[in-house]
N, C-alpha and C positions, 0 to 999 in steps of 0.2 A: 530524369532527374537523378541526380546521384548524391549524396545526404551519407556522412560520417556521424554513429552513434559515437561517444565516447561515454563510460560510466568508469567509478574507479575497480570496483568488482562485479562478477557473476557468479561469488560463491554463493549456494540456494540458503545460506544460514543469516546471509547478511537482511534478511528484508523482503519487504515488495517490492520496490524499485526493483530490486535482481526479475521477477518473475514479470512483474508492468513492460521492463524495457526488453525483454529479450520476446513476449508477445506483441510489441509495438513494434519492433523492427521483423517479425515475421510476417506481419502483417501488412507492414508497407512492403514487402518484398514481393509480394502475393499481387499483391496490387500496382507492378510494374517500376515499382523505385527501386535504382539502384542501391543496395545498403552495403555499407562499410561498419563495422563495430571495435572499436580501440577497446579494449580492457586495460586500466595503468597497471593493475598489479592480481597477481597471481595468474595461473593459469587453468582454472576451470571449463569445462567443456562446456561447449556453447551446444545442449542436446537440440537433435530438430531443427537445424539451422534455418530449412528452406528456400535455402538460396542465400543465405546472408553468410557475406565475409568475415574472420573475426580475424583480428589480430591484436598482440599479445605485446602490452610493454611498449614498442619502436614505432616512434608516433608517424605516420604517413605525409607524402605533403600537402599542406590542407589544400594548396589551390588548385588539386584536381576534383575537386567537391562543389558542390551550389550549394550544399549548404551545410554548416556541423551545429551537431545538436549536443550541448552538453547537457551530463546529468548528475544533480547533487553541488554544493559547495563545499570550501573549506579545504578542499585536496590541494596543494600546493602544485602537484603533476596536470591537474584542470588547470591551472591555471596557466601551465606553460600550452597548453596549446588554445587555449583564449590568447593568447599573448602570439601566438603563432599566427591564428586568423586577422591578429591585427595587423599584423605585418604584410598578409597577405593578403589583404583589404578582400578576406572571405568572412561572409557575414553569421552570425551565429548566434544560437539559441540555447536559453537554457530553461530546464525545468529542475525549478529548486525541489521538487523532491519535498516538502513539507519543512525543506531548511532553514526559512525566514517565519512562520510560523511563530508568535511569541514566546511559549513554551521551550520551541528549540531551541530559541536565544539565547534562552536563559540558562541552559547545562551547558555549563562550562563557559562560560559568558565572557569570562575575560581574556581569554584565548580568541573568541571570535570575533569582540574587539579591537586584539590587533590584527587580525588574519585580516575584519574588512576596512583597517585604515594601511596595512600594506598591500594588498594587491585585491582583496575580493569586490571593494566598494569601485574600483573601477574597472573589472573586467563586469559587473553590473551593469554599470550605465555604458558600457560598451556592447553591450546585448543590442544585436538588431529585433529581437522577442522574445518572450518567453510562451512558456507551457506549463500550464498549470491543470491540473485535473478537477477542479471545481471555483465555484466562485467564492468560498471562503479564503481560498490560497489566494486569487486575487488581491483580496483585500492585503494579504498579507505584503506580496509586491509594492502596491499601491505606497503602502506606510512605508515603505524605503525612499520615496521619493521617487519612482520610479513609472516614465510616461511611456515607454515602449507598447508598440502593440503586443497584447496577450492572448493565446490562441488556451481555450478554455475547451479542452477532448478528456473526460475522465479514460480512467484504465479501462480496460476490458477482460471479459473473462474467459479463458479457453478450457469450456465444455467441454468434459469425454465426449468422445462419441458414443458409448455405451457410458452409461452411470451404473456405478453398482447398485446391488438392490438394497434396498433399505432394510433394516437388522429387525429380526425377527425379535419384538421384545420377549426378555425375561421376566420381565417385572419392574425392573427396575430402568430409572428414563437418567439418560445423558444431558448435562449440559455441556456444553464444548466451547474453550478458549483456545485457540490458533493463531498465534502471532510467536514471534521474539517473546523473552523475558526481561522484560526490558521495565525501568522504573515509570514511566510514561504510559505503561501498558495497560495500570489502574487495579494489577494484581492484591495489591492489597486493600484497596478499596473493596474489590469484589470476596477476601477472605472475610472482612469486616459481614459485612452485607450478607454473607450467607449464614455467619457465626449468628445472625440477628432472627434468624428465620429458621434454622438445620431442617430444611425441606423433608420430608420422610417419602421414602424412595427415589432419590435423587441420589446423581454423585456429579464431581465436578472432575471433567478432565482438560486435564490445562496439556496441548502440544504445542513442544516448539522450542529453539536451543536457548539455550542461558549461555551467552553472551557476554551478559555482563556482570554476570556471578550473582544476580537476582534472585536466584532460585533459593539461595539461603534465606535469604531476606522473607519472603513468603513463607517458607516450611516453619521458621521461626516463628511467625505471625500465628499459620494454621496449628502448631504445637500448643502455642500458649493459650487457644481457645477452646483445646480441644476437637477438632475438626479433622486433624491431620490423616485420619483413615478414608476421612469421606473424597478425599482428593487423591488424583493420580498423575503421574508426572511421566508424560513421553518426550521422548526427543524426536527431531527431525524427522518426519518421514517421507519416504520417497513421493510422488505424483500419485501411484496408484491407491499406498495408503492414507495418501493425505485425502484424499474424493472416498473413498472407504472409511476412516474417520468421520465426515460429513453425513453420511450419508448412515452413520450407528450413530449417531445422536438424536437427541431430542431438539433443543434449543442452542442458538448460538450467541454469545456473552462478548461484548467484545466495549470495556470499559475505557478506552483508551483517556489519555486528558486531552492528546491533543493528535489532528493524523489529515493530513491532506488528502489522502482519499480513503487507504482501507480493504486492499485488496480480498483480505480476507471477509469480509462483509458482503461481497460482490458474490465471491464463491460460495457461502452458505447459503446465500440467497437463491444461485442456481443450484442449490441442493435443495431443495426446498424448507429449507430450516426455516424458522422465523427468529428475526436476530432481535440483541436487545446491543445498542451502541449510543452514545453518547451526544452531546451539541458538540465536544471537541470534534466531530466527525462531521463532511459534508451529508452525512447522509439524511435527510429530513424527510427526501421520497420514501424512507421506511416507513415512517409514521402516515403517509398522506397516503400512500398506496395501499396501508392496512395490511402491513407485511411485519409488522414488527415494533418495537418503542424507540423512540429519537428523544432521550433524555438528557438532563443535566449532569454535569459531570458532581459527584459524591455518593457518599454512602447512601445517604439518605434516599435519592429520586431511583437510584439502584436496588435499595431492598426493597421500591414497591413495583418497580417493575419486576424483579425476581420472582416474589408472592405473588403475581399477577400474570404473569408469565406462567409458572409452573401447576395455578391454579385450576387454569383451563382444561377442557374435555381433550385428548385426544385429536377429534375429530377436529376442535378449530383450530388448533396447532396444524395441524397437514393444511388446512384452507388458508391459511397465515404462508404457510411456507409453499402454495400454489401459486398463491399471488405474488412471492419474490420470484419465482421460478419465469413468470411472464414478465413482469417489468425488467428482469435480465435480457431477454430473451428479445423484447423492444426497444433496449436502450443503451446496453452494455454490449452488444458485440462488436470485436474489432475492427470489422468492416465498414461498419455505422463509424465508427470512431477514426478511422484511420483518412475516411471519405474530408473529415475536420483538420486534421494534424497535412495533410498534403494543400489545402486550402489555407491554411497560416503560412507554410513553406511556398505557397508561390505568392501571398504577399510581401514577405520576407524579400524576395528577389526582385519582386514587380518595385518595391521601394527602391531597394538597392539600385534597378537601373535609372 
């Protein structure tokens, strides 16, 4: 089978998507699929390739493909080669990426109003399926009107082979945010929430690029509360320091409002963190597997998970974060996941003929 990735970037600042899709198409590579990966714009190294082709900008011809998967809406450059598969009556899939999600609607709304009454609303129902990484994103498809078969494979997460060791405490215990800066992220929800509690030995370290000039927005928030020392601000870090970040924490915080799956939640998880994330988030197996809290989104259900969270011994913290470390370990690898995403792609064709 031979299968065209398309995403609009692989710079590592843009998101999970970036790190989701470039472990999805290694992972069907591993597993005998031909993979092809279009990037529309910029030129980022595809590290680790695996066996997978990238190319860069100059869209290939799709009809030598079974089948292209596209990833994210709204790109006008997605759209020309959705409009190219049409032509070339090759069949194709998208995964919105947490695009249709209501929350995302809503920023910058008016813009994607007209984006889906000129071309997004019918390279949609031109979808031979989508992909979606849990069953809340479903729903979200669903509410578009939209009857296509949905292939439902969350991300996966790509374990060091060697995990660093865990940081010898000082005294003092880490909470850890890992995402973008981004307004959706719940950053100031969570400066709120801990101005309500000021944890005594605790500090909060928020990694991850500002993007979208957020970071003022917060420092601002943590200034006027007074807080602003107990917090620390990294940028970007590489693969090794980002699993070495994980792996010096305490607790993982991850307030999002709204996230179709969460990649980062996957990862603390197999770090053995125990996370605290939101109902904007699929993750519910946190709470049911006794790995962590599946709360409401606000201030409120956050500073009692906080307090409640930071409360705790030590010891059921590590037991907390054993038990993410297995339900990864049973549910989230690639291989388990990819076994799904090649099983949508030969319905996808089995229709087609």
């Amino acid at each position: 089978m031979k299968v065209l990735h398309v995403i609009s970037s692989i710079d590592p600042n843009s998101g999970g998507p970036t790190r989701s899709v470039k472990g999805l198409c290694r992972a069907l590579s591993r597993n005998g699929v031909a993979v092809t990966v279009l990037v529309l714009h910029g030129n980022d190294v595809f590290d680790n390739p695996c066996g997978v082709e990238t190319l860069y900008g100059t869209m290939p011809e799709v009809k030598n493909y079974d089948v292209v998967h596209l990833h994210g809406l709204w790109d006008p450059a997605l759209h020309k080669v959705a409009k190219a598969c049409r032509k070339a009556s090759v069949r194709y899939v998208i995964s919105p990426r947490g695009m249709l999600d209501p929350w995302a609607l809503s920023v910058k709304s008016w813009k994607k109003r007209i984006a889906m009454a000129l071309y997004q609303r019918g390279d949609l129902r031109s979808a031979a399926a989508f992909h979606v990484t849990a069953a809340l994103e479903e729903m979200s498809v669903r509410r578009q009107g939209l009857k296509q078969t949905v292939i439902i494979a969350p991300n996966g997460v790509d374990i060091p082979d060697l995990m660093p060791p865990r940081k010898v405490s000082d005294g003092t215990k880490t909470a850890l945010f890992l995402s973008r800066l981004h307004p959706g992220k719940g950053l100031l929800s969570l400066a709120e929430a801990w101005s309500r509690i000021r944890p005594k030995g605790w500090r909060m370290k928020v990694v991850g690029p500002d993007g979208y000039g957020h970071k003022k927005d917060v420092v601002a928030c943590l200034r006027e509360k007074g807080i602003l020392d107990e917090w620390e601000f990294v940028d970007t870090l590489d693969d090794v320091q980002k699993w070495e970040a994980y792996r010096s924490a305490d607790l993982l915080v991850h307030p999002s409002v709204s996230e179709n799956f969460g990649i980062t939640i996957a990862e603390g998880l197999a770090a053995e963190l125990p996370v605290i994330c939101t109902k904007g988030t699929p993750w519910s197996v946190v709470e049911e597997r006794r790995c962590g809290w599946w709360i409401d989104v606000g201030v409120e259900p956050l500073t009692v998970a906080l307090k409640e969270a930071m409360s705790l011994p030590d010891l059921k913290r590590r037991e907390m974060g054993g038990r993410g470390l297995k339900l990864i370990e049973e549910s989230y690898t690639w291989n388990a996941i990819v076994t799904k995403v090649v099983a949508g792609y030969e319905e996808v064709l089995n229709e087609g003929a």
